[in-house]
C-alpha positions as CSV (number, residue, x, y, z in Angstrom):
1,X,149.1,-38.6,-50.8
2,X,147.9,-42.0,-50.3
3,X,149.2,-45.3,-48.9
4,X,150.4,-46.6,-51.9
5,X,152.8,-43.3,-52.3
6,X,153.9,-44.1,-48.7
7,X,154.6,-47.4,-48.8
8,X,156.9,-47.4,-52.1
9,X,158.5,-44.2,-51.0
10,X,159.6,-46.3,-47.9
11,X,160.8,-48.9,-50.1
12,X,162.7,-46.4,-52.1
13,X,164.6,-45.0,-49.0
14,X,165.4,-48.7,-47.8
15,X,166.8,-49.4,-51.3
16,X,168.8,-46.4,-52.0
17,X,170.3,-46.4,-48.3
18,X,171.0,-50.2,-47.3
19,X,170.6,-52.6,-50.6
20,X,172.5,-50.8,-53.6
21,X,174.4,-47.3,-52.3
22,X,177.7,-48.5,-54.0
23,X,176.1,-49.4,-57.1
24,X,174.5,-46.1,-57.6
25,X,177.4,-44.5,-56.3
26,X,179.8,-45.9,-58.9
27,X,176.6,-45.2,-61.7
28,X,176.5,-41.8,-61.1
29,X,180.3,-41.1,-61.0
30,X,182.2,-41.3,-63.7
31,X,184.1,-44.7,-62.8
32,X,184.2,-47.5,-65.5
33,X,181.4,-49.4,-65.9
34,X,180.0,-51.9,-68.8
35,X,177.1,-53.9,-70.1
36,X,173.4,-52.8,-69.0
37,X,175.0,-50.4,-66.5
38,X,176.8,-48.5,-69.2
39,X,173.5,-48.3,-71.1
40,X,171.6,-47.2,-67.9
41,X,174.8,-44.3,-67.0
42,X,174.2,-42.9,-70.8
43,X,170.8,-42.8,-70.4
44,X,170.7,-40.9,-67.5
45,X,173.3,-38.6,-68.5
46,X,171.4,-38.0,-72.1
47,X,167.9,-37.3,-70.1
48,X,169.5,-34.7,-67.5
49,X,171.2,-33.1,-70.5
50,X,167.7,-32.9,-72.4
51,X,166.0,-31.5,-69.2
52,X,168.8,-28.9,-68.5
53,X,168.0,-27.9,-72.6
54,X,164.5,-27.1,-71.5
55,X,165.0,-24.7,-68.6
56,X,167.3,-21.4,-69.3
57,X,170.6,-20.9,-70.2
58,X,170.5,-18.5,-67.1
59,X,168.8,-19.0,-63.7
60,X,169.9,-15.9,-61.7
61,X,167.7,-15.0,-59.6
62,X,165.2,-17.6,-59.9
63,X,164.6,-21.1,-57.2
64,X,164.4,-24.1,-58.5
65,X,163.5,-28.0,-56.8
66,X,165.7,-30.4,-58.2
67,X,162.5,-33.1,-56.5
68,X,164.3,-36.5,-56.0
69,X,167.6,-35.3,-56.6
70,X,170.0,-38.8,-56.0
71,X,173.8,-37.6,-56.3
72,X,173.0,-33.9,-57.3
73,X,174.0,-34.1,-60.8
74,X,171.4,-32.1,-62.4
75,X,171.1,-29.9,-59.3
76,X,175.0,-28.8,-59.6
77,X,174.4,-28.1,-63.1
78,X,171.2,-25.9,-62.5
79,X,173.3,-24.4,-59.7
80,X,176.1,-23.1,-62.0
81,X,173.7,-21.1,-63.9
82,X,173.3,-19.2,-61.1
83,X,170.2,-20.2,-59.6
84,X,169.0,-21.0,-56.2
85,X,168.4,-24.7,-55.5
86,X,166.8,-26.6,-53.3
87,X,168.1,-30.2,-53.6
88,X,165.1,-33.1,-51.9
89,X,165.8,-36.7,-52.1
90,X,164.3,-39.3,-49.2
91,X,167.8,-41.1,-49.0
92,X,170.3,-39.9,-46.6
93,X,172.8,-41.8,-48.1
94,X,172.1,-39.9,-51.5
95,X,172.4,-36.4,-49.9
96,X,175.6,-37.6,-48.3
97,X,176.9,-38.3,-51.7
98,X,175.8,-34.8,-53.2
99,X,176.8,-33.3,-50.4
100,X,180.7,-34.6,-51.2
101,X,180.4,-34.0,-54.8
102,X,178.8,-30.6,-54.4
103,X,178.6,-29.1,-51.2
104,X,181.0,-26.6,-52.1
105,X,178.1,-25.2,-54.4
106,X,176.9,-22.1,-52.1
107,X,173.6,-22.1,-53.7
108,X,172.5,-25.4,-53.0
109,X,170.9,-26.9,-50.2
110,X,170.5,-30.6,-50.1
111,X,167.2,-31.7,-48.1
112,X,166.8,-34.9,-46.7
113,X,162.9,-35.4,-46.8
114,X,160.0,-35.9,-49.3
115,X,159.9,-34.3,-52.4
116,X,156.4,-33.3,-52.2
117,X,156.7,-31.3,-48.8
118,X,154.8,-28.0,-49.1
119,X,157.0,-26.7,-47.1
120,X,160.0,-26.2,-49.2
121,X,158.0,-23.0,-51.3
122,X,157.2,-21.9,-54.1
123,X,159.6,-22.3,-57.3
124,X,160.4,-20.8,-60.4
125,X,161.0,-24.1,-61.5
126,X,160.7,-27.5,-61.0
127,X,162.5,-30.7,-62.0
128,X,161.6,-34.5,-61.2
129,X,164.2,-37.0,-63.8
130,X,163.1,-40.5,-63.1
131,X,161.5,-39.2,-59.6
132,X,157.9,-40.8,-60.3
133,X,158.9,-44.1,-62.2
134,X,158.3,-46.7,-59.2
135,X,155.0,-44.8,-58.9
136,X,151.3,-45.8,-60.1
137,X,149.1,-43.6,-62.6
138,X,147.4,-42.1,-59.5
139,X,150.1,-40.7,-57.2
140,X,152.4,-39.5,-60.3
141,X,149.0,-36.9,-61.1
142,X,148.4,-36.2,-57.8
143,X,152.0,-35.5,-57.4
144,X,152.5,-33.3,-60.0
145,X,148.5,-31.6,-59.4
146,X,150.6,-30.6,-56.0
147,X,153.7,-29.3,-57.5
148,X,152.0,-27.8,-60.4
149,X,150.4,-25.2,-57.6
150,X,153.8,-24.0,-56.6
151,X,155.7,-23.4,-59.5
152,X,156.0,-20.3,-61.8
153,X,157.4,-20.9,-65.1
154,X,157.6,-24.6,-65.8
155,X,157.4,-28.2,-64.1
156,X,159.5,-30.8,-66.1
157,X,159.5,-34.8,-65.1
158,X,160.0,-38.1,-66.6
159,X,157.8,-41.7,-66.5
160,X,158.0,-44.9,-67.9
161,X,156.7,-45.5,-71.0
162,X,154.8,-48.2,-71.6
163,X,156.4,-50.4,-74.1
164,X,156.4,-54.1,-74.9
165,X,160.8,-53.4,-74.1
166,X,160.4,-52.0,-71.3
167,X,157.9,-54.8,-70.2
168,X,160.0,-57.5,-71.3
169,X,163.4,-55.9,-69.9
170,X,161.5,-55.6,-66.3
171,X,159.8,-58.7,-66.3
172,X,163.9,-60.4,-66.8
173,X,164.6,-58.6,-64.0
174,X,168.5,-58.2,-65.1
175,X,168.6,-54.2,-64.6
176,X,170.9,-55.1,-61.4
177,X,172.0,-58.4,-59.6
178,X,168.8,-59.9,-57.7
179,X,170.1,-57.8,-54.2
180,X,170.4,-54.6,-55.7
181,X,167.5,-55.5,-57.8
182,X,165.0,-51.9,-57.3
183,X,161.5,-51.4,-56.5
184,X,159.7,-52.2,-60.0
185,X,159.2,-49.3,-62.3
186,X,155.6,-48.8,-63.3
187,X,155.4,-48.0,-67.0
188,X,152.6,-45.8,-67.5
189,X,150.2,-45.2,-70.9
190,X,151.9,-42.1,-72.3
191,X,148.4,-41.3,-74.4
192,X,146.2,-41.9,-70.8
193,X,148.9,-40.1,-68.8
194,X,148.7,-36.7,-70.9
195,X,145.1,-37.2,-70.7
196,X,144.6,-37.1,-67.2
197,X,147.3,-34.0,-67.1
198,X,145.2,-31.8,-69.6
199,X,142.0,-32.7,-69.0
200,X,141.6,-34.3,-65.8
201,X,143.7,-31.3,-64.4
202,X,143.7,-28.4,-66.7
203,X,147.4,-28.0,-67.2
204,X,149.4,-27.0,-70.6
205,X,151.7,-29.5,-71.6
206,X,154.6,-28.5,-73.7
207,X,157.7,-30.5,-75.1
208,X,158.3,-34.0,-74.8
209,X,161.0,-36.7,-75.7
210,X,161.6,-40.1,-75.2
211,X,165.3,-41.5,-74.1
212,X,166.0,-44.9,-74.8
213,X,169.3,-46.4,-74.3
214,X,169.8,-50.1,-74.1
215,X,168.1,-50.6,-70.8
216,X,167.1,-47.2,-69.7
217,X,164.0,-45.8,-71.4
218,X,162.7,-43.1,-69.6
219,X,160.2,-40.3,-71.5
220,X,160.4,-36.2,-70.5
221,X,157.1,-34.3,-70.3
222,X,157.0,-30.2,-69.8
223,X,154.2,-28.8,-68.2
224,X,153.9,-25.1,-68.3
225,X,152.6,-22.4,-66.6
């Protein structure tokens, strides 16, 4: 991958572990919460639900790489249907959380390390929700020309749409108090990004759905194989 990846996965790690772990800790729970973080908790928690629609209703006997997996949400979930999961997200203090929430799970295992590491096999399938936003146009296709080569069945992420919202909403800068603030999102040209998918890199794409919710707007792509 190239600098670019590596420098805004390290500002991803500092982020998640030393700037805003209790805020993102209380988001992904199920504690009170109102305003834009409200709108950013139901957006998440519609987006999971739509990826978990996608994959099948049973997973027994197949892996899957939940790739950037925060809290472990979606990786629980995936788990309960009886598949094997390997959970990867760069933040220790995100694993510890999952770990608490779902470490009784026996068919989990939650990875601290990048999500993109060849070494954690081959997959049945694959699953990155909001894993590539802070990304530019080139590392989210050469991330998902590397996963694409492992997986089986299918290979599901989100991105940011580019849309004159989501511009505005990111230029305010109000998604969290300036500390806790994250590195930017990149909204990326949905028309240019399935473009360069298809016929930059020959793969199928299948369903897709945008998710907006007051400040959350995040889009979800299927790639099949």
């Amino acid at each position: 991958m190239s600098a670019s990846y590596d420098i805004r996965r390290g500002e991803l790690e500092r982020y998640f572990d030393r700037t805003a772990a209790e805020a993102w800790a209380r988001l992904t729970s199920d504690a009170p919460l109102s305003g834009i973080r409200a709108t950013v908790r139901a957006g998440r928690e519609e987006m999971r639900r739509t990826l978990l629609s996608w994959l099948p209703a049973d997973l027994s006997g197949q892996r899957l790489l939940d790739a950037g997996c925060g809290t472990g949400a979606l990786a629980a979930a995936a788990a309960e249907r009886g598949a094997e999961v390997v959970a990867v997200d760069i933040s220790p203090t995100l694993i510890g959380l999952a770990q608490e929430r779902y470490g009784h799970l026996r068919n989990i295992r939650f990875i601290v390390g990048d999500m993109l590491d060849p070494a954690w096999g081959r997959f049945d399938h694959i699953v990155l929700m909001d894993s590539l936003i802070h990304y530019e146009m080139a590392d989210v296709t050469a991330a998902l020309a590397r996963l694409s080569e492992r997986v089986r069945q299918s290979l599901l992420f989100t991105f940011a749409p580019r849309t004159a919202l989501l511009a505005a909403m990111h230029m305010a800068g109000k998604l969290f108090p300036r500390g806790e603030r994250s590195p930017r999102i990149v909204p990326l040209r949905a028309r240019r990004l399935r473009a360069e998918l298809t016929s930059g890199l020959g793969l199928e794409l299948g369903r897709a759905r945008r998710i907006a919710r007051g400040f959350y707007i995040s889009e979800a792509q299927e790639i099949r194989r």
